[in-house]
C-alpha positions, 0 to 999 in steps of 0.5 A: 890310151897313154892319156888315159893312163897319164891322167889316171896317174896324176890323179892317184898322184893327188889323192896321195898329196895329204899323206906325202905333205907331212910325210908319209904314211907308217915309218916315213911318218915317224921319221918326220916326226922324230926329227922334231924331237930331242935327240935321246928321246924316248917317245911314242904315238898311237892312234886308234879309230873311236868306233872299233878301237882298231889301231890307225897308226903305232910309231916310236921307239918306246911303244910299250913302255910306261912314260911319265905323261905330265898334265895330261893325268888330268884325263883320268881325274875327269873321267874318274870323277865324271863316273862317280857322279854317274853312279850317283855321288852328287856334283856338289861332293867335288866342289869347292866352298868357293868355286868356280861359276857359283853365280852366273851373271842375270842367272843367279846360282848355277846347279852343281852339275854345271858348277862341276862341268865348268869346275873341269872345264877349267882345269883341262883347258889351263891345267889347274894342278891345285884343282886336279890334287883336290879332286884327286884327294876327294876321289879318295875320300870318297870311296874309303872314307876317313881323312883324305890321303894321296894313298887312297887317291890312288886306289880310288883312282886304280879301281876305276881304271880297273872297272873300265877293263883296263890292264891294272898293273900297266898305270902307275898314277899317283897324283891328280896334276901329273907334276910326279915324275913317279907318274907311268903310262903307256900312250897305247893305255891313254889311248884305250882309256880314251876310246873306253870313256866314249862308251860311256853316257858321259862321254860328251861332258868329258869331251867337252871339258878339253880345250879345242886344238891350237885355239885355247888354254894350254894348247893355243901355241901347238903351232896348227889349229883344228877346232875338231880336235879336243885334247889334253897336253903336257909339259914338264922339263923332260917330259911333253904329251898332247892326248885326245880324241880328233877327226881323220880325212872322210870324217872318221873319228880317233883318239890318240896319245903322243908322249916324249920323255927326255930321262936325262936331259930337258925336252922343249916344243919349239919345232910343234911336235904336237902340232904335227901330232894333229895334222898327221891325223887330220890329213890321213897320214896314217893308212 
């Protein structure tokens, strides 16, 4: 009986390993985060299931408040443009004269659906600021005619967010780069962004335009790699954000949004924040 009771001891014990190597689960986990954080951050995460929308994990200590999120406003740039052209504005509307993967080599001219594709493929994956502006603007421009303004961006931008039945005073976007410390998001509002962009018939276009974590682009040096992982990341002096979708122990897809700002000082990566931000999801830290 006391084998029994030992061996079914030590089994528990190594189902738990996953979640006691980076920490724990819940406030063990932020903890351990934290302590890779500037001291005065204010910061948040939050990670919901895809499927239900459900909340995985919620920690920090600015959870419901609006964080300037750097590069990662490109999220909302893509999806933004990704749904016009769903509602029937044509690719070549958001293209550039001379843009990116005009001619393929042996293959000639690309469509303007690939052009676009590859267009945000390359803004996403190394954080294109003067792409995100233009395609800002012409999103604008779009909806309200006349000459293109940061002003209509904005509201172009509102409208959409709106029409995904997200809470429209909770955003503030005023620019397609994410360089405007004027830009305000809570990571709980990227995160259903997220979730609300895999309903949608584009979603895997969407997805496919974000680097792959710890292997490319902007996010090759998070310090840990997981080709499951698409993400969004962010950096200006006092602000850093990693935001994406990833895959949870037993193959249960997530999405997630980790934002640090430091209001009156700089923030640096040199500890992987974002790197554990992936491994905590991926080894099911969360309960």
């Amino acid at each position: 009986m006391l084998a029994r009771n030992v061996t079914a001891i030590v089994a528990a014990l190594l189902c738990l390993l996953p979640t006691l190597a980076v920490g724990g689960g819940g406030a063990g986990s932020g903890g351990r985060l934290a302590d890779l954080l500037p001291k005065h951050a204010r910061w948040s995460l939050v990670v919901l299931d895809l499927q239900s929308g459900g909340e995985i994990a919620a920690m920090g200590n600015a959870q419901e408040e609006p964080l300037v999120p750097g590069s990662v406003a490109k999220l909302f740039v893509t999806g933004a443009v990704l749904d016009r052209v769903a509602s029937g504005e044509g690719p070549a509307a958001f293209l550039p004269t001379a843009g990116i993967g005009r001619r393929s080599k042996g293959r000639g001219r690309l469509p303007a659906s690939e052009r676009l594709q590859r267009l945000l493929r390359d803004m996403n994956v190394h954080s294109r600021n003067r792409t995100a502006e233009r395609l800002f603007l012409r999103l604008g421009e779009l909806r309200f005619g006349g000459e293109a303004s940061r002003e209509k961006g904005e509201k172009a931008m509102a409208e959409f967010l709106a029409g995904l039945g997200l809470p429209a005073g909770d955003a503030s976007l005023i620019d397609g780069s994410g360089l405007s410390r004027d830009n305000r998001v809570p990571a709980r509002f990227v995160a259903r962004y997220l979730v609300e962009i895999a309903r949608k018939p584009w979603s895997e276009t969407f997805r496919a335009t974000l680097p792959r974590a710890g292997m490319e682009g902007t996010v090759k040096d998070i310090g840990y790699a997981d080709a499951r992982f698409r993400v969004k990341s962010g950096r200006l002096d006092n602000a850093l954000a990693l935001a994406g979708y990833g895959v949870a122990p037993r193959g249960r897809e997530a999405v997630f949004a980790f934002i640090v700002n430091v209001p009156a000082g700089k923030v640096t990566d040199r500890r992987h924040s974002k790197g554990m931000v992936v491994r905590m999801i991926s080894r099911g830290a969360f309960r």
